[in-house]
C-alpha positions in Angstrom: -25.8 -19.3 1.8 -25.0 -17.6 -1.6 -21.8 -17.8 -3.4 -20.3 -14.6 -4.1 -18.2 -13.8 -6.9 -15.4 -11.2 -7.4 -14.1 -10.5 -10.3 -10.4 -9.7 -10.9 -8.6 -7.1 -12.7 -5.2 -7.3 -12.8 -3.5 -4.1 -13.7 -6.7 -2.2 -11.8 -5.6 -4.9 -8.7 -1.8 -4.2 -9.0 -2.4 -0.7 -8.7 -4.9 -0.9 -5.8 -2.9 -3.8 -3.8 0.4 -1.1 -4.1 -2.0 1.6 -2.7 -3.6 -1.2 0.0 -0.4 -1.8 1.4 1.2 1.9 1.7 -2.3 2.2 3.2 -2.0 -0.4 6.0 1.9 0.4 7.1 0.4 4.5 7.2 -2.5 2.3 9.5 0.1 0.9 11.4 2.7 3.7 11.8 -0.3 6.1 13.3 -1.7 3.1 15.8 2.2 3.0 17.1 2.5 7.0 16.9 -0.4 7.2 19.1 0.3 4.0 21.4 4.0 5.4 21.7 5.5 2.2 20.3 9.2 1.7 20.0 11.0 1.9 16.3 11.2 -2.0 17.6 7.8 -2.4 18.3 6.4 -0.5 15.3 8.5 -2.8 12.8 7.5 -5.9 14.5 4.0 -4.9 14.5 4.4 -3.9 10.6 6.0 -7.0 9.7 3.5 -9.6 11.5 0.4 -7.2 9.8 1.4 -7.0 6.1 2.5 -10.3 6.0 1.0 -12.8 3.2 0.0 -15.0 5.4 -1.8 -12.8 7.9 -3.4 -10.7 5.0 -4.6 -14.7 3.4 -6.0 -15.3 6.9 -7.6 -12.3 7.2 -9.1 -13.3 3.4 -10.5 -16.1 4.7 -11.8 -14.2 7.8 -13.3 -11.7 5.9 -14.4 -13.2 2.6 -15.0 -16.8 4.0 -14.6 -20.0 1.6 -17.9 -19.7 0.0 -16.3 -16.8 -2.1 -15.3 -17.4 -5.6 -13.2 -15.2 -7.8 -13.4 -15.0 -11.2 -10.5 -13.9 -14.0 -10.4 -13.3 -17.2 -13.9 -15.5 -17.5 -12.0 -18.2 -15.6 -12.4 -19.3 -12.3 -9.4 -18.9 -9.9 -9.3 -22.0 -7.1 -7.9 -22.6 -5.4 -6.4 -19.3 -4.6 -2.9 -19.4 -3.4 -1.8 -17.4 0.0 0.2 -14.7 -2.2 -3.5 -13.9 -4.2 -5.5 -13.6 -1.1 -3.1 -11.0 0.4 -3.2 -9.1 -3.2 -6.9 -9.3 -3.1 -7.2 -8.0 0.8 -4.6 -5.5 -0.2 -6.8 -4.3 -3.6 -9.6 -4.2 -1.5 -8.4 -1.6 0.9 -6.9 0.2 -2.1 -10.1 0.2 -3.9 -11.3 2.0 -0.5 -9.4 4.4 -0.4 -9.7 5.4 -4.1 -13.3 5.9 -3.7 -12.4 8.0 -0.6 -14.4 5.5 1.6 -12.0 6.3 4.6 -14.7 4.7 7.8 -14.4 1.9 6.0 -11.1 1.5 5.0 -9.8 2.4 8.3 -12.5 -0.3 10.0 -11.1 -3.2 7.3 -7.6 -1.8 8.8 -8.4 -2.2 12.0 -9.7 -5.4 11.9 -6.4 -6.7 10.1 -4.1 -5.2 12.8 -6.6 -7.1 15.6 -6.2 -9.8 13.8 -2.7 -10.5 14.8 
């Protein structure tokens, strides 16, 4: 199997991770809207979802180990649970700047299934 590389940009990432996340809690505010969740329910299910540690497992879920990421020419490893949720968060900001919404809302998905 092939090692892929991601390269990382960090003022483009910052900006897309900020997006990412207001992203996700707008995923998870209209999945409790529609499943008539409690305020209760909706903030537990927000928490446990946008956490760093869910979003790093999801990284490895989605990404696997046998991705590699590369900054400033230098190789990031290994990558600590706070970069993983940035990078899962850049990703779906990334998305949803290039108006790819069936995908960003799948990647969503799969992160709230996830917990």
């Amino acid at each position: 199997k092939g090692v892929e590389i991601l390269e990382m940009n960090l003022p483009d990432n910052r900006r897309c991770a900020y997006v990412g996340d207001s992203y996700l809690t707008l995923h998870v505010a209209e999945q409790s809207y529609k499943n008539s969740y409690t305020p209760e329910q909706f903030q537990n299910l927000r928490t446990s979802v946008t956490s760093k540690t869910h979003l790093a497992y999801c990284y490895d879920q989605i990404l696997g180990s046998d991705c590699d990421i590369l900054r400033n020419q230098a190789w990031i490893d290994p990558l600590s649970q706070r970069q993983k949720a940035e990078f899962i968060e850049a990703i779906l900001g990334a998305l949803y700047d290039a108006g790819n919404k069936t995908a960003l809302k799948a990647v969503c998905q799969s992160i709230v299934r996830g917990t």
